[in-house]
N, CA, C and O atoms as CSV, one atom per row, in Angstrom:
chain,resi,resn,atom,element,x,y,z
A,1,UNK,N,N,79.470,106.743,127.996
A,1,UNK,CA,C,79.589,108.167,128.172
A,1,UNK,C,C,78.927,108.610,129.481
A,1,UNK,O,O,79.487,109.528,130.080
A,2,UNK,N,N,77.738,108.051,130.044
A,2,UNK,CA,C,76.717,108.488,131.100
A,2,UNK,C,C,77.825,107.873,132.353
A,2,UNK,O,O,77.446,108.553,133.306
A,3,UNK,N,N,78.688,107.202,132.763
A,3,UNK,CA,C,79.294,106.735,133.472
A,3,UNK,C,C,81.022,107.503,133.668
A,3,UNK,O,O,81.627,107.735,134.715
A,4,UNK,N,N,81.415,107.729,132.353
A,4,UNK,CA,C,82.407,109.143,132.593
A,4,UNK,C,C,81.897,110.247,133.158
A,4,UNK,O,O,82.560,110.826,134.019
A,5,UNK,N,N,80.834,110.650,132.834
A,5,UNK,CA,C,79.986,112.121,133.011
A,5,UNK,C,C,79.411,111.929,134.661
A,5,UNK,O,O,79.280,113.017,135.220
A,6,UNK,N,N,79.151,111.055,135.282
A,6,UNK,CA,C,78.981,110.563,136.434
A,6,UNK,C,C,80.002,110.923,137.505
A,6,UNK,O,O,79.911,111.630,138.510
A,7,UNK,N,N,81.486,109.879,136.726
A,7,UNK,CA,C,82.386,109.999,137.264
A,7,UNK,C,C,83.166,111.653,137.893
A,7,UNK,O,O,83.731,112.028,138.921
A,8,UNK,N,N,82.716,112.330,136.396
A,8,UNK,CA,C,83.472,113.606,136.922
A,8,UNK,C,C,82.843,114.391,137.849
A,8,UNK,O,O,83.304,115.209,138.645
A,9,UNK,N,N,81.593,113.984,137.608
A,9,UNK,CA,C,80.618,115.042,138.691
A,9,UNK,C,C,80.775,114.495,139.922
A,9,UNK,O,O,80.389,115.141,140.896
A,10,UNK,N,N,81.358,113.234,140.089
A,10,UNK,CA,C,81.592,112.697,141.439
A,10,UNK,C,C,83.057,113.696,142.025
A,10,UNK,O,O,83.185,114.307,143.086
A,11,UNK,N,N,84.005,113.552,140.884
A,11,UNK,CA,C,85.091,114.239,141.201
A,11,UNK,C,C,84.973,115.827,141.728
A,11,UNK,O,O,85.279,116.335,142.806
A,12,UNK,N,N,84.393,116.396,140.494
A,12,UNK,CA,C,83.865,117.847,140.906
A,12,UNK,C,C,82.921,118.013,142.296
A,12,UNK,O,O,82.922,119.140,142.791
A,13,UNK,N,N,82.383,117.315,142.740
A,13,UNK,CA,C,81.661,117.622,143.924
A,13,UNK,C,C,82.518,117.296,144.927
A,13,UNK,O,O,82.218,117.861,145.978
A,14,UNK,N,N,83.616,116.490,145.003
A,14,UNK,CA,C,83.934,115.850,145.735
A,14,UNK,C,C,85.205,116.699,146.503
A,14,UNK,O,O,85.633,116.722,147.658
A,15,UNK,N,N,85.630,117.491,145.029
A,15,UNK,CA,C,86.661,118.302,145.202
A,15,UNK,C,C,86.025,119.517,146.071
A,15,UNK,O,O,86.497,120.111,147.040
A,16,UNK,N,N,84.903,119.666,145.453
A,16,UNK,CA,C,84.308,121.206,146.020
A,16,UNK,C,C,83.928,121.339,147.775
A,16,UNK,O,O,84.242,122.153,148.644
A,17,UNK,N,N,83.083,120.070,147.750
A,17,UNK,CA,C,83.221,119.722,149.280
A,17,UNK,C,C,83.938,119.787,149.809
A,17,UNK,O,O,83.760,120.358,150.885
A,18,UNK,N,N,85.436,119.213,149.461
A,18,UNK,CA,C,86.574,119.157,150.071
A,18,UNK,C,C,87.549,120.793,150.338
A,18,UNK,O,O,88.257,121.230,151.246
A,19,UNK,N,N,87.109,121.274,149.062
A,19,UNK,CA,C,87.244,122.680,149.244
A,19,UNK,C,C,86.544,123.778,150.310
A,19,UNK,O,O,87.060,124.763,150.837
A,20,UNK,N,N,85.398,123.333,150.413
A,20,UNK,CA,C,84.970,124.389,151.580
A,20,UNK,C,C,85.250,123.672,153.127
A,20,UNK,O,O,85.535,124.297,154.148
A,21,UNK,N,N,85.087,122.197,153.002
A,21,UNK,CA,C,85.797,121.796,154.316
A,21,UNK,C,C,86.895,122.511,154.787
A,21,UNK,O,O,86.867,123.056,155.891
A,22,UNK,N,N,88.134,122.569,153.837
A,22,UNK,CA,C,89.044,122.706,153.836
A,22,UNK,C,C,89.369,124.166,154.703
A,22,UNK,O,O,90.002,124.459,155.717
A,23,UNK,N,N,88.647,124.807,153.804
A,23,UNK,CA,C,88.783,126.361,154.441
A,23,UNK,C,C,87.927,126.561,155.974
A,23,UNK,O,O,88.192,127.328,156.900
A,24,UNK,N,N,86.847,125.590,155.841
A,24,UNK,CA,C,86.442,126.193,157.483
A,24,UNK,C,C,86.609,125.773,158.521
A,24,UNK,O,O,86.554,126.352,159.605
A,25,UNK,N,N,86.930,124.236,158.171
A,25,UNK,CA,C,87.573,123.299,159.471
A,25,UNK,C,C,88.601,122.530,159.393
A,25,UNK,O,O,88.780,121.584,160.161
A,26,UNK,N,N,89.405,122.862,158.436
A,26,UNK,CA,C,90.848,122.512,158.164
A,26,UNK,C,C,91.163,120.871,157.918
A,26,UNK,O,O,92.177,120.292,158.307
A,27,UNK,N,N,89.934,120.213,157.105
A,27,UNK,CA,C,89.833,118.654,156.709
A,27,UNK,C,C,90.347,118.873,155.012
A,27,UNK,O,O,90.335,119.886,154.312
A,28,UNK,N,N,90.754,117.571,154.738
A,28,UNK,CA,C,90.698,117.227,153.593
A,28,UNK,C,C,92.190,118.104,153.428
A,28,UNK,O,O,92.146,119.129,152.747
A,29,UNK,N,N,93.235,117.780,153.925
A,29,UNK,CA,C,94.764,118.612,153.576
A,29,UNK,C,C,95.330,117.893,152.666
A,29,UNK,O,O,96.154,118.454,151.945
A,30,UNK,N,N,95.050,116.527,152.471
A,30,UNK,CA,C,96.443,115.349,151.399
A,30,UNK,C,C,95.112,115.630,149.965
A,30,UNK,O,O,95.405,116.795,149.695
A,31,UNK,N,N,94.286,115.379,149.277
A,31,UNK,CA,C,93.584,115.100,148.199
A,31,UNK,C,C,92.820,116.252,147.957
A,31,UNK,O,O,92.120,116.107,146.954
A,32,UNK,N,N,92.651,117.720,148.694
A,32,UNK,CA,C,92.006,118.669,148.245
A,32,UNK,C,C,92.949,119.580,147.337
A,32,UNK,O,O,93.900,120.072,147.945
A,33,UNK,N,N,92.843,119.883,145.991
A,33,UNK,CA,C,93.650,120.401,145.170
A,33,UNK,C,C,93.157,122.300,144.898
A,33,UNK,O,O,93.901,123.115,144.352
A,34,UNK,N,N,91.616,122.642,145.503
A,34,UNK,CA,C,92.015,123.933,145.653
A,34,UNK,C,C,92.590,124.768,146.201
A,34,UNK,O,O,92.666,125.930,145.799
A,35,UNK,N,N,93.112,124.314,147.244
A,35,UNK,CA,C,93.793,125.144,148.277
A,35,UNK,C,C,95.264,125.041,147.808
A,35,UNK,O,O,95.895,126.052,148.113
A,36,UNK,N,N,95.943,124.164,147.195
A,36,UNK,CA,C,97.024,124.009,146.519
A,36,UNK,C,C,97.375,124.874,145.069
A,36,UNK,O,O,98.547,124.974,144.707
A,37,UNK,N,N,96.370,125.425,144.355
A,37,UNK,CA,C,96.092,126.057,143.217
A,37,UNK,C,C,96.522,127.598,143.661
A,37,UNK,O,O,95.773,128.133,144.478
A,38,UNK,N,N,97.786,128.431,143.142
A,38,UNK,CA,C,98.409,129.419,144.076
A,38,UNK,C,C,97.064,130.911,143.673
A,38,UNK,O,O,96.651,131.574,144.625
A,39,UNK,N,N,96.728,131.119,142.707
A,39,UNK,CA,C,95.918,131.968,142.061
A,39,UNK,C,C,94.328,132.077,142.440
A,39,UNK,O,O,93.607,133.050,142.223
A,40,UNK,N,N,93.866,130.530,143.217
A,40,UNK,CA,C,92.561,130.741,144.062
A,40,UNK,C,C,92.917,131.492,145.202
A,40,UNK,O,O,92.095,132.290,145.653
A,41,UNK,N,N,94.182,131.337,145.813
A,41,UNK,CA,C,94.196,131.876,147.244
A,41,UNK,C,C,93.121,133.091,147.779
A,41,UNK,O,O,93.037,134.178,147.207
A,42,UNK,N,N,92.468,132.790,148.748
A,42,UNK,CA,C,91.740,134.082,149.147
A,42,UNK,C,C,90.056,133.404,148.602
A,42,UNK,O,O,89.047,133.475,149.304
A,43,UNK,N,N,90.092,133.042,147.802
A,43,UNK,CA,C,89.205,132.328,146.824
A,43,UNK,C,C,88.408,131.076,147.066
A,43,UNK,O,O,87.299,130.783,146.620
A,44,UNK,N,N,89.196,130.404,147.860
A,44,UNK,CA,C,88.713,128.491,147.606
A,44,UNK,C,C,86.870,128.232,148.360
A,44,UNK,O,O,86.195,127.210,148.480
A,45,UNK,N,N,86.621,129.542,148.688
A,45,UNK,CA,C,85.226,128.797,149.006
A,45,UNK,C,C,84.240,129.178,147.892
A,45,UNK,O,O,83.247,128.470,147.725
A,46,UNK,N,N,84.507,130.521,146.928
A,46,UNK,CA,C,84.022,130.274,145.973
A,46,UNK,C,C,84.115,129.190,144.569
A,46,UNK,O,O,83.277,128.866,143.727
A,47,UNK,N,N,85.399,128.865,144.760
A,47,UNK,CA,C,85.788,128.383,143.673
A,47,UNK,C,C,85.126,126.699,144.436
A,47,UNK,O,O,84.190,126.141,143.863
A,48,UNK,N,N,85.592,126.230,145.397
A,48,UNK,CA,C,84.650,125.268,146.076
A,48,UNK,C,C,82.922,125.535,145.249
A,48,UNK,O,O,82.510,125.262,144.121
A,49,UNK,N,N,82.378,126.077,146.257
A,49,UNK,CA,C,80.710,126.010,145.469
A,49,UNK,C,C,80.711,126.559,143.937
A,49,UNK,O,O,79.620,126.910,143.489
A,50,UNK,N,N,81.728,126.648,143.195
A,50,UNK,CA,C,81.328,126.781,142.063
A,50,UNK,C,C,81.541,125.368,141.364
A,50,UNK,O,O,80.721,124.858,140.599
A,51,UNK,N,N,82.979,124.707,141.802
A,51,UNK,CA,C,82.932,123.238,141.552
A,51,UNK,C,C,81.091,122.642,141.916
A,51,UNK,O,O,80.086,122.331,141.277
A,52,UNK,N,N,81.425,122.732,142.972
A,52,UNK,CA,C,79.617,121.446,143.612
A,52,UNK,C,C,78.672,122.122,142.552
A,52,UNK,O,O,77.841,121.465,141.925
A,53,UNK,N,N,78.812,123.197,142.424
A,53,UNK,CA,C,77.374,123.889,140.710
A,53,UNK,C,C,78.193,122.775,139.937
A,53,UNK,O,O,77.679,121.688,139.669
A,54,UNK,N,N,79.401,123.076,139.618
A,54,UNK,CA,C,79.387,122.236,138.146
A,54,UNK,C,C,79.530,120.993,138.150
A,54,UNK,O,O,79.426,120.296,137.141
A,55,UNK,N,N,79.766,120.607,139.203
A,55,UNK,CA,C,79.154,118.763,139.224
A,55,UNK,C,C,77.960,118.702,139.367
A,55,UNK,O,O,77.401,117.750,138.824
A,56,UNK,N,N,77.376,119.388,139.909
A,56,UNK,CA,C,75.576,119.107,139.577
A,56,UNK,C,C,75.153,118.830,138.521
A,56,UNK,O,O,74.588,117.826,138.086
A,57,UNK,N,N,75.572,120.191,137.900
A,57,UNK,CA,C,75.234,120.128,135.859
A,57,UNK,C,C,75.532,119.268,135.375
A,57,UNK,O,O,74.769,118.674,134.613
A,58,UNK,N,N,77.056,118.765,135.686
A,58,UNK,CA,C,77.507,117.896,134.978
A,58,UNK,C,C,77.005,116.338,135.273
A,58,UNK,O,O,77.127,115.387,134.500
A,59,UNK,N,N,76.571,116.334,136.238
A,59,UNK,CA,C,75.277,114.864,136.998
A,59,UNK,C,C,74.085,115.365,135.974
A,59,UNK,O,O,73.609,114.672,135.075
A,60,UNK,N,N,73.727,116.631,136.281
A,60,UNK,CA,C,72.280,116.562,135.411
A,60,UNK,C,C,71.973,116.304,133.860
A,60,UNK,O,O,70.886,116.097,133.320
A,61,UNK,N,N,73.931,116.419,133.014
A,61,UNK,CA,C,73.821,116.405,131.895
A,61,UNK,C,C,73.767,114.624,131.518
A,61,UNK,O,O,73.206,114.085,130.564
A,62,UNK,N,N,74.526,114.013,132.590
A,62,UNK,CA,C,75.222,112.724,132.404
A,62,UNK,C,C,73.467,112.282,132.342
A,62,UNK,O,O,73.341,111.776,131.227
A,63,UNK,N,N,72.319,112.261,132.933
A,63,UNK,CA,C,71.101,112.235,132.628
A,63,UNK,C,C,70.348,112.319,131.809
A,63,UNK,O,O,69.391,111.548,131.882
A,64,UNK,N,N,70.426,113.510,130.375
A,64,UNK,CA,C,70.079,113.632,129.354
A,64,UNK,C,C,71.015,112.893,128.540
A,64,UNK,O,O,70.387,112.303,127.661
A,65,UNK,N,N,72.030,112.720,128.481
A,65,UNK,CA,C,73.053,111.820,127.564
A,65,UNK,C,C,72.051,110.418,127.813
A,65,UNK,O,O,71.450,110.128,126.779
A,66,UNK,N,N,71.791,109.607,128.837
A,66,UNK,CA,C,71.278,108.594,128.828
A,66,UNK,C,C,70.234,108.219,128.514
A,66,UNK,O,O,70.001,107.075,128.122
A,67,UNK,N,N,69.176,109.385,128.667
A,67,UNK,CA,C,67.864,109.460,128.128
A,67,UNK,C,C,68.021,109.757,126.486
A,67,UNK,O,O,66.991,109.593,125.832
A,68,UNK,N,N,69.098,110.138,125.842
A,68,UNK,CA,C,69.315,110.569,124.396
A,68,UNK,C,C,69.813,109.188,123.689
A,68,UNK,O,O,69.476,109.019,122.517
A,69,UNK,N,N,70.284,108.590,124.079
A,69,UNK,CA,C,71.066,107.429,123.791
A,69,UNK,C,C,69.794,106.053,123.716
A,69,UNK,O,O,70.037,105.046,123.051
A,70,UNK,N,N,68.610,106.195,124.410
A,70,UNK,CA,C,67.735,105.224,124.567
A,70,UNK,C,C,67.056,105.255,123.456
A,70,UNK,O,O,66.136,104.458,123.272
């Protein structure tokens, strides 16, 4: 479970990064999926740093799962 929960927070940060890249220096065009999402438009740098918050949490939870499990 601590290694799924890892995984996504890798994804979620990864996306979010890619999301504010995206909007300020025009990187990350083939694998960034907020800017593709028609309803963020206008949006993607919040919705960006709100991803990187929730991969944090979701890193900080994948932490207590492992410490719960011991």
């Amino acid at each position: 479970m601590k290694k799924l929960l890892e995984f996504l927070a890798f994804i979620l940060i990864a996306q979010g990064v890619g999301a504010v890249a995206h909007h300020f220096f025009g990187w990350f065009k083939l694998w960034g999926l907020v800017h593709r999402i028609g309803f963020l438009s206008g949006y993607e740098v919040f919705a960006g740093i709100t991803l990187i918050v929730l991969g944090v949490a979701v890193g900080g939870a994948s932490e207590k799962v492992a410490r719960a499990v011991r």
